[in-house]
One Martini backbone bead per residue (centre of mass of N, CA, C, O) as a GRO file, in nm:
protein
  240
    1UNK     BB    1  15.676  17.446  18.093
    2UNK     BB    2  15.809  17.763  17.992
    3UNK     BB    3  16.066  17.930  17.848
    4UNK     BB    4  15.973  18.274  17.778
    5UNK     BB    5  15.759  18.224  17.586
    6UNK     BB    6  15.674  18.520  17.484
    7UNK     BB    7  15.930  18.588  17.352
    8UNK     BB    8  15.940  18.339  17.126
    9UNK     BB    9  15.761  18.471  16.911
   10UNK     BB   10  15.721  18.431  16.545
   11UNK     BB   11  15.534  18.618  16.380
   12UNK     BB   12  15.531  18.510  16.087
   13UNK     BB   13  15.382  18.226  16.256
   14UNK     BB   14  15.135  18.387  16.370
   15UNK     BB   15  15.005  18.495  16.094
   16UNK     BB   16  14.969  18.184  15.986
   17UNK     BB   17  14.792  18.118  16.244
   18UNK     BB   18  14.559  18.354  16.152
   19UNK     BB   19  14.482  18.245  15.849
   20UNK     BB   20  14.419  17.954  15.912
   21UNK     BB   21  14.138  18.119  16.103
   22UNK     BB   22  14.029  18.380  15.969
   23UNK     BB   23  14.220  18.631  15.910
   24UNK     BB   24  14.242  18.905  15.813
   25UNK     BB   25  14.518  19.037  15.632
   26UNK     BB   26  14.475  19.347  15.769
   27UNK     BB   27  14.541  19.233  16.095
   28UNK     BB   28  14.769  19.061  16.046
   29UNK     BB   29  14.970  19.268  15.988
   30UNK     BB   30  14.929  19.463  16.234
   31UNK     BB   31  15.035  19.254  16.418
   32UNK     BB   32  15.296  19.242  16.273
   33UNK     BB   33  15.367  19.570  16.328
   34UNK     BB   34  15.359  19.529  16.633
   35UNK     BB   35  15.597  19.310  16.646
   36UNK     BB   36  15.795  19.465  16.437
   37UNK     BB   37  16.007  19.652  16.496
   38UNK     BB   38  16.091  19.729  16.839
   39UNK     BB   39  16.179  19.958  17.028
   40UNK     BB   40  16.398  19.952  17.312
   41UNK     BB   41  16.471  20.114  17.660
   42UNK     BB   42  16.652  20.201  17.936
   43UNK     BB   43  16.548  20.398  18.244
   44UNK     BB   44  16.765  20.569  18.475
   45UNK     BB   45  16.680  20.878  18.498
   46UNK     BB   46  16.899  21.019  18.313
   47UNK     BB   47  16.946  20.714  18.201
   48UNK     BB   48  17.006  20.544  17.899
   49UNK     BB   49  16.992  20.328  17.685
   50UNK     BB   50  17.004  20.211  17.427
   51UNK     BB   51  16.876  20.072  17.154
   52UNK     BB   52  16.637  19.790  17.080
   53UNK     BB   53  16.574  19.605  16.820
   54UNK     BB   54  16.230  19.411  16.802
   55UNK     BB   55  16.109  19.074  16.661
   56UNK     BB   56  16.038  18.923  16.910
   57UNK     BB   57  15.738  18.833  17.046
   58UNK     BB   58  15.556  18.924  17.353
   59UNK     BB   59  15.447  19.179  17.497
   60UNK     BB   60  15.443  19.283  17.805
   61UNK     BB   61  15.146  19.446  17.915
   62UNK     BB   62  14.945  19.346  17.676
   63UNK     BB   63  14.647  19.300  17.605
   64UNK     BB   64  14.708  19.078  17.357
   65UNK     BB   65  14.901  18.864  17.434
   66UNK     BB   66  14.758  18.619  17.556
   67UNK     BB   67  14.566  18.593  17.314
   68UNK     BB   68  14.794  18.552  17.062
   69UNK     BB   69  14.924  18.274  17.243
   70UNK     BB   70  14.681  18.117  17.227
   71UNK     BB   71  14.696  18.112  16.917
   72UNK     BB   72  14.972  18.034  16.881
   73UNK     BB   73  14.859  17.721  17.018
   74UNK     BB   74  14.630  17.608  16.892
   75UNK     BB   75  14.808  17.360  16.727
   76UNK     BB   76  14.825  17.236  17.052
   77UNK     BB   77  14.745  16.876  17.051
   78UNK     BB   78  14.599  16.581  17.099
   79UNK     BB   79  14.696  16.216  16.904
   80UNK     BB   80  14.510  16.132  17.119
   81UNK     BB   81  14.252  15.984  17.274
   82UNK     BB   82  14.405  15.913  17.590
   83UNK     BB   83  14.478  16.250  17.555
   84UNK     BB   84  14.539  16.558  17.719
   85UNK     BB   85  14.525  16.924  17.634
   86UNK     BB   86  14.630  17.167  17.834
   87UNK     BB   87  14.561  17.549  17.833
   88UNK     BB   88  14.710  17.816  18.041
   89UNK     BB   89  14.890  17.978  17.862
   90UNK     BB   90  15.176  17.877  17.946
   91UNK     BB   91  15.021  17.664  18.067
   92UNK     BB   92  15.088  17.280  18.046
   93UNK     BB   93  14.886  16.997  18.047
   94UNK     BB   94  14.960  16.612  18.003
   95UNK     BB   95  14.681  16.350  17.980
   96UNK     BB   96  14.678  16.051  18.076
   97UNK     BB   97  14.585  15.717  17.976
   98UNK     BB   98  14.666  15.419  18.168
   99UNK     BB   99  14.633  15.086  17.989
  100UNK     BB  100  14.758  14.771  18.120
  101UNK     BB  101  15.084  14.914  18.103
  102UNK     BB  102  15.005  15.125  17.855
  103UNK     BB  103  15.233  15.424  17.769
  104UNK     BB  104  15.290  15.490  17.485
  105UNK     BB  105  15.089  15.704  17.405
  106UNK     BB  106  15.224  15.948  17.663
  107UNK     BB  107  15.481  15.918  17.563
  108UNK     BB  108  15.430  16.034  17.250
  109UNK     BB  109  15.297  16.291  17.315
  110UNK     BB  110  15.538  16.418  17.443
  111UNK     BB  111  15.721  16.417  17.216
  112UNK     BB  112  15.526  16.584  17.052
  113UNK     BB  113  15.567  16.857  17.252
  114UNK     BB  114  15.867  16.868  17.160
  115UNK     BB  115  15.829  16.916  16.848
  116UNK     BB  116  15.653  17.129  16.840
  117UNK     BB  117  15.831  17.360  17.009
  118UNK     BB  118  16.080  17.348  16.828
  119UNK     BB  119  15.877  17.458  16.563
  120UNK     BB  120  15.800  17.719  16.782
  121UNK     BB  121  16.009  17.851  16.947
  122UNK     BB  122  15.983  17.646  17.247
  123UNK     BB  123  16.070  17.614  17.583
  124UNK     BB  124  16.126  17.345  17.789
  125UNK     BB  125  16.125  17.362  18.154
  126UNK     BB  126  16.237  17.112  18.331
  127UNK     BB  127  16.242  17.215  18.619
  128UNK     BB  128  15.920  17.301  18.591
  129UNK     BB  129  15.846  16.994  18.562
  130UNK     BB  130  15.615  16.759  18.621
  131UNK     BB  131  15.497  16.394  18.761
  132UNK     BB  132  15.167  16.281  18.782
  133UNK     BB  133  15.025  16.015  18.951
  134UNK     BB  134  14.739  15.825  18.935
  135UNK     BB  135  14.625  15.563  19.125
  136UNK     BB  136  14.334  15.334  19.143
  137UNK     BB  137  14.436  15.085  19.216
  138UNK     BB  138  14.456  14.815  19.442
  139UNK     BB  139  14.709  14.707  19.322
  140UNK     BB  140  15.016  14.666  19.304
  141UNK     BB  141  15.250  14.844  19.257
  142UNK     BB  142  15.335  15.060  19.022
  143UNK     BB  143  15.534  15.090  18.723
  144UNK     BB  144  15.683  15.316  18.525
  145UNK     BB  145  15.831  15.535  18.375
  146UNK     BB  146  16.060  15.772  18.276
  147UNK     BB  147  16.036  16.142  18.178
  148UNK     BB  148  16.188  16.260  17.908
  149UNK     BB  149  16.375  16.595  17.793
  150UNK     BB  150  16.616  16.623  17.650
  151UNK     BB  151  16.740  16.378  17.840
  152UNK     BB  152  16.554  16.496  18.112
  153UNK     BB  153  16.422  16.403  18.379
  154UNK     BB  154  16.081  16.418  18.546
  155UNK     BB  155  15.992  16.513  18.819
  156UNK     BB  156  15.841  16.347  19.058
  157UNK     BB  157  15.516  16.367  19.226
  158UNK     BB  158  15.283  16.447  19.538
  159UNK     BB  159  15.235  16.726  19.444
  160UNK     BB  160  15.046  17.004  19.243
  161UNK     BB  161  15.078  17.341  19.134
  162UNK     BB  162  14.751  17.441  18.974
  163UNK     BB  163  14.638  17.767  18.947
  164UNK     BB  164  14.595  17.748  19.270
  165UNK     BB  165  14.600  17.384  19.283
  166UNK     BB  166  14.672  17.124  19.494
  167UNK     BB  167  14.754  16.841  19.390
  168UNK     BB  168  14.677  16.483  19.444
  169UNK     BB  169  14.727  16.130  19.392
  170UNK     BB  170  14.512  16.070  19.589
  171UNK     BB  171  14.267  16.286  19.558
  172UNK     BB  172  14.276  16.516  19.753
  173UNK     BB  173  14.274  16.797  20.027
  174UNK     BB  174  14.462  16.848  20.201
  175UNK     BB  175  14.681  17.002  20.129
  176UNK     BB  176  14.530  17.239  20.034
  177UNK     BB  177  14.414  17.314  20.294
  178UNK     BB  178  14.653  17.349  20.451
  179UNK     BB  179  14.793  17.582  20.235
  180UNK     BB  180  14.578  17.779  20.342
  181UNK     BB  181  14.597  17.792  20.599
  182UNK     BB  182  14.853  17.892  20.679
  183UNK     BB  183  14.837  18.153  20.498
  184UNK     BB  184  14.614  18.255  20.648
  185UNK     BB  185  14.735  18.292  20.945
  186UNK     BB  186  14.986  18.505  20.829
  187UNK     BB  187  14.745  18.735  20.795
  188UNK     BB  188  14.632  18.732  21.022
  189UNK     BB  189  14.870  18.857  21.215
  190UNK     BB  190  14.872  19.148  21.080
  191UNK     BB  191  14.542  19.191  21.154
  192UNK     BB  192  14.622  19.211  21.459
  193UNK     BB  193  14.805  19.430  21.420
  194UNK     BB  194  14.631  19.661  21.334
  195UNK     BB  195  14.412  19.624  21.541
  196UNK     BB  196  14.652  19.743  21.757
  197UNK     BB  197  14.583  20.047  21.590
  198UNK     BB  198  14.275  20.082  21.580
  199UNK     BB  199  14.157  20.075  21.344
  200UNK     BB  200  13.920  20.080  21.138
  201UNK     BB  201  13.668  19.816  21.058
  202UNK     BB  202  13.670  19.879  20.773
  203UNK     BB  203  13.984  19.819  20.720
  204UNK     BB  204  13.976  19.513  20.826
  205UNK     BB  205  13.721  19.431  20.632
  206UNK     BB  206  13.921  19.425  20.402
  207UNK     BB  207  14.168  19.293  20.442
  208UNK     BB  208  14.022  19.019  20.486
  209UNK     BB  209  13.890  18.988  20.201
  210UNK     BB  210  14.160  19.031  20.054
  211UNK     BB  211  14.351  18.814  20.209
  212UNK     BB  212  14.154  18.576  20.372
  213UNK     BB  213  13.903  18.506  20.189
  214UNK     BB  214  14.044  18.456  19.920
  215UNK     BB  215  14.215  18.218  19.990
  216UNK     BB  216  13.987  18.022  20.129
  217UNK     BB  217  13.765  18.072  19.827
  218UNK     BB  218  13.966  17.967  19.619
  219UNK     BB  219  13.831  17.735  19.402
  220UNK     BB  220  13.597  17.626  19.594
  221UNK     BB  221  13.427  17.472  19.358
  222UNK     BB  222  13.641  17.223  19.333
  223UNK     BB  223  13.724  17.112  19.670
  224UNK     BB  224  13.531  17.142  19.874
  225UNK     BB  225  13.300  16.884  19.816
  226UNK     BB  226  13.571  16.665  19.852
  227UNK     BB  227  13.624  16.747  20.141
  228UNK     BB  228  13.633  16.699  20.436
  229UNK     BB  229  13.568  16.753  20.762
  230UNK     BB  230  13.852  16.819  20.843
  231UNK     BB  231  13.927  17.026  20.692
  232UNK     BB  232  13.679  17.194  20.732
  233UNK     BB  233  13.734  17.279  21.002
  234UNK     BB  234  14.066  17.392  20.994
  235UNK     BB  235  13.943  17.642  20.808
  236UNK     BB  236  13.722  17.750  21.056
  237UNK     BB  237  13.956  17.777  21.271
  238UNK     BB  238  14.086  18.038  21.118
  239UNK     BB  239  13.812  18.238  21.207
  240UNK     BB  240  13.725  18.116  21.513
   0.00000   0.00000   0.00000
């Protein structure tokens, strides 16, 4: 996780790593007038603040800043065979493979992943920043390392929610169907109090599909085929 990832982009390093893409030098050009030297500034009302001239970040709500994002972080990659870099925006999820209790290789990959951040101008958020581990040994419980970013260690977890699909250690989906559950309950509710007041049924299934059919849905085809029978019976029981 970083902190405030898209302000901190620094168009002439962003220009820099779309040239060595093979972007036009005239497109790079433009990109970079898009970005520098951007005035704003905030009005409530008749009140206006002064103007701030902004020549870092990527503007948010610019149909381009995702896209120009992830150009930017394009050359953070993985620099062992064991370790995988995964990225959705701005979230980064770092993936090692620990065998024989040799964590090298892991911890390394971390420290690249620090020194990656600080030469692009990205800081990582280690309060949001999480470790899970999952452990398919048989054998007597194993001993980690602590993970630290900046002299901070990083928080153990026994699952993490990532991209709306919460992962456990056990790699269950207990937890997940669990919080899909709760949180359709809680929309139940709402939809029947609508329906107290007599709603058209059309207006109710437009609800239904809308608040809690798409929970229950929501990357379904990624945890539904390995969730127990347990598990969806109890999804089954929030509709029936």
């Amino acid at each position: 996780m970083y902190s405030s990832a898209f302000n901190t982009i620094i168009p002439s390093l962003l220009t820099t790593k779309l040239e060595d893409l093979g972007l036009h030098t005239s497109l790079c050009d433009w990109i970079s007038n898009l970005l520098t030297d951007r005035p704003q500034s905030v009005r409530v009302g008749n009140c206006a603040s002064s103007t701030l001239t902004l020549s870092t970040g990527d503007p948010q709500g610019c149909v381009l800043s995702p896209l120009l994002y992830s150009l930017y972080t394009y050359d953070c990659t993985a620099t062992s065979s064991s370790t995988i870099i995964v990225k959705f925006a701005d979230d980064t999820v770092v993936m090692g493979l620990i065998s024989d209790n040799d964590e090298r290789a892991y911890l390394e990959e971390i420290k690249h992943l620090e020194s990656w951040c600080q030469e692009n101008n990205l800081l990582l958020n280690v309060s949001k920043t999480k470790e899970l581990i999952v452990d398919c040994s048989k054998k007597q419980e194993r001993h980690y390392q602590p993970v630290r970013i900046s002299g901070t260690r990083v928080e153990r977890v026994e699952s993490f929610r990532y991209l709306g699909v919460h992962i456990s250690q056990d790699l269950s989906w207990s937890h997940h169907t669990n919080s899909l559950a709760k949180k359709a309950r809680q929309r139940l509710y709402h939809l029947r109090r609508l329906r107290d007041f007599r709603l058209p049924s059309k207006v109710l299934q437009n609800f239904y599909t809308c608040t809690i059919e798409s929970i229950l849905t929501g990357n379904i085809t990624i945890w539904f085929g390995n969730s127990t029978k347990q598990d969806r019976q109890a999804l089954q029981r929030v509709v029936c």
